[in-house]
C-alpha positions in Angstrom: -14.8 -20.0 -24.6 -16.0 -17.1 -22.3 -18.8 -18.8 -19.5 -21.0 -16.0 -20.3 -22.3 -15.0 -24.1 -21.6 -11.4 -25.0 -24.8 -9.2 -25.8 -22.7 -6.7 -27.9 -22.0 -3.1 -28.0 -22.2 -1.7 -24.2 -24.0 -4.4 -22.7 -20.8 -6.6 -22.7 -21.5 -10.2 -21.2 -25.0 -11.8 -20.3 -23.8 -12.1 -16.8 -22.5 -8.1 -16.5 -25.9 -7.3 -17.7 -27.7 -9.2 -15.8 -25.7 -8.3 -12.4 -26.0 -4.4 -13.8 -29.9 -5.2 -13.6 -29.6 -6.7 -9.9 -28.0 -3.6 -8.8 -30.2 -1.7 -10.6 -32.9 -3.3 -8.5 -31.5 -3.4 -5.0 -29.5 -0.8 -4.7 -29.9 2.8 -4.2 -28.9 6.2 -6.4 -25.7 7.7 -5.1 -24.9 12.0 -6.0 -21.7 11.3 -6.7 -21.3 15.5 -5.9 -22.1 14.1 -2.4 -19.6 11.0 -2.5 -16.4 11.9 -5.1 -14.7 8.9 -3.8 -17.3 6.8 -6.0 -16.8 8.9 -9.2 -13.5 7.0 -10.2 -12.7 5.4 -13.8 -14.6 3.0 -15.3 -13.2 0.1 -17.1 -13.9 -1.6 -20.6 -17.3 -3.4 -21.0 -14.7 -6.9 -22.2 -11.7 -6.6 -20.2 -10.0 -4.4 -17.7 -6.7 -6.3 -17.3 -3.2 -5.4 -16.4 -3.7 -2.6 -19.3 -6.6 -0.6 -18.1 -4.3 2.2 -16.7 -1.9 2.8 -19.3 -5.3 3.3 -21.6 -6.7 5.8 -19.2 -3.0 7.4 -18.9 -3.5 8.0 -22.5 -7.1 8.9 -23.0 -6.7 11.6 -20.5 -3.0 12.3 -21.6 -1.6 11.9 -18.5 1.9 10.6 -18.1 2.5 6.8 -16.9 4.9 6.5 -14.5 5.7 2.6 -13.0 9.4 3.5 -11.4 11.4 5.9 -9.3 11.3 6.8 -5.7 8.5 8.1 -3.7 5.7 5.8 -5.3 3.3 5.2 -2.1 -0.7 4.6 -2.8 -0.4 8.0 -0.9 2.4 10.9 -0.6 1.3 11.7 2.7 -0.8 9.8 5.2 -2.3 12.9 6.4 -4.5 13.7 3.5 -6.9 10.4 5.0 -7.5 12.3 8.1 -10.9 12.5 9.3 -13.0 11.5 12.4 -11.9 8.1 12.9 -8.0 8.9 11.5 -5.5 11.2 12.6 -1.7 9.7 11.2 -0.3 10.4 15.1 -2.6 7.7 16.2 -1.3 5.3 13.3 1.6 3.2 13.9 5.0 4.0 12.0 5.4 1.3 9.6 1.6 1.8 8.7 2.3 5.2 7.7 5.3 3.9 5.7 3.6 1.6 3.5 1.0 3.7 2.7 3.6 6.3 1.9 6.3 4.0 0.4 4.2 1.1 -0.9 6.8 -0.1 -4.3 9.8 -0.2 -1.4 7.8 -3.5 0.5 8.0 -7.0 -0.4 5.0 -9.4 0.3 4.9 -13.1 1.2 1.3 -14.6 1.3 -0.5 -17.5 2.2 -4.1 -17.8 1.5 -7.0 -20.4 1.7 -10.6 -20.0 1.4 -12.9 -21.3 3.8 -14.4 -24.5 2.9 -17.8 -23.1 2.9 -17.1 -20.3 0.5 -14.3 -21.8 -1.8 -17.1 -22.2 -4.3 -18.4 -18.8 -4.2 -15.2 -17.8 -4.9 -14.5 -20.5 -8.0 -18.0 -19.3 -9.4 -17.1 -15.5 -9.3 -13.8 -16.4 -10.9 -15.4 -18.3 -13.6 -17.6 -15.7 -14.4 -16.0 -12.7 -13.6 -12.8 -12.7 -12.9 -10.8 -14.1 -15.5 -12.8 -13.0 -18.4 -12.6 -9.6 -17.5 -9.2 -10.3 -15.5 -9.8 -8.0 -12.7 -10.5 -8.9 -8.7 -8.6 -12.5 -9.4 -8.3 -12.7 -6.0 -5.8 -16.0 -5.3 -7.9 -19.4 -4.6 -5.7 -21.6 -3.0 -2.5 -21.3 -1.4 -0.6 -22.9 -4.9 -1.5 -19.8 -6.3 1.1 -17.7 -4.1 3.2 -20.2 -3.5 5.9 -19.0 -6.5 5.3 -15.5 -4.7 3.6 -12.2 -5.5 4.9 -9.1 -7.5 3.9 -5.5 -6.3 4.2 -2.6 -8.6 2.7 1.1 -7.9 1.8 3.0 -10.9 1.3 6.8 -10.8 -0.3 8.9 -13.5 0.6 12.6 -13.7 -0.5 15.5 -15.2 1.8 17.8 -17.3 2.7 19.9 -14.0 3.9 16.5 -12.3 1.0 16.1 -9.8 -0.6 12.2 -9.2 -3.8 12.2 -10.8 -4.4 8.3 -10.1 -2.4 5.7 -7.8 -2.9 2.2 -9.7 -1.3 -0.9 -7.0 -1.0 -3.8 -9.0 -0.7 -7.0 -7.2 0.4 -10.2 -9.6 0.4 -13.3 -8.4 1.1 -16.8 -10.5 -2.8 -17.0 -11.3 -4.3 -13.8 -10.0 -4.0 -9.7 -10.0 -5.6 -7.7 -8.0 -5.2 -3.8 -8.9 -6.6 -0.9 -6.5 -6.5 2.9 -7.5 -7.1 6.1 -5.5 -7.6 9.4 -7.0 -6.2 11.3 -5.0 -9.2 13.3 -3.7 -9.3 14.1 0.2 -12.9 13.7 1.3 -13.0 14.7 4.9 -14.3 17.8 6.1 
């Protein structure tokens, strides 16, 4: 039983809607022409899930590729350059995550502050396993079988990375992050 009732069609769940409203509200209109890092794909209205990328691979017919050397969240560190970045100032094995994320193995530990573990239950409940996105771990049990790591990129007929999808899977979480690839530094 889903801790929210679905309103149907685009409106998905009660709680979606209503948070939709509350940014609606209190938030402010973004050009997305003035900030491209914002424009990035959009998930499903029900779930998002473990999925969501090999649907937008093939919706935008772009080729899915989950193995093989050279899958970083970035091919080269430079491209985040900007006023507060420049790769000589980064350490090493910074630059080689970022560059070879799939080639590192993570061990975790993680515990929510008594104050906030509740927060963090409530958003799960309502959020988080419905639409099985941002399940972020909630108590140390939930790593304690350890984490998988996969990087996903999708590429476009002439072989260049479209998206970057890191999918972190845990025993009772996944958390997945993409990047478009767009540099957006002057």
């Amino acid at each position: 039983m889903s801790a929210s009732p679905n309103l149907g069609g685009r409106r998905g769940a009660l709680s979606d809607w209503i948070t939709q409203r509350w940014v609606q509200l209190t938030g402010k209109s973004v050009d997305l022409g003035n900030c491209p890092w914002l424009n990035g794909p959009v998930g499903d209205v029900d779930v998002i899930g473990s999925a969501f990328f090999r649907r937008l691979a093939q919706k935008k017919q772009l080729a899915f590729v989950e193995d093989g050397p050279g899958r970083g969240l970035i091919d080269d560190f430079s491209r985040l350059r900007g006023p507060g970045c420049k790769r000589k100032d980064v350490d090493a094995r910074v630059v080689a995550f970022y560059e070879n994320t799939a080639e590192f193995e993570f061990d975790v530990w993680s515990e929510w502050c008594g104050a906030f573990r509740p927060f963090g239950r409530a958003f799960a409940t309502v959020f988080s396993r419905r639409l099985q996105q941002l399940n972020v771990p909630l108590s140390p049990l939930d790593t304690k079988l350890g984490i998988t790591t996969n990087v996903v990129h999708l590429k476009d007929a002439s072989g260049r990375v479209v998206y970057t999808a890191w999918k972190v899977i845990g025993r009772a979480f996944a958390i997945y992050w993409s990047w478009d690839g767009t540099e957006h530094w002057a």
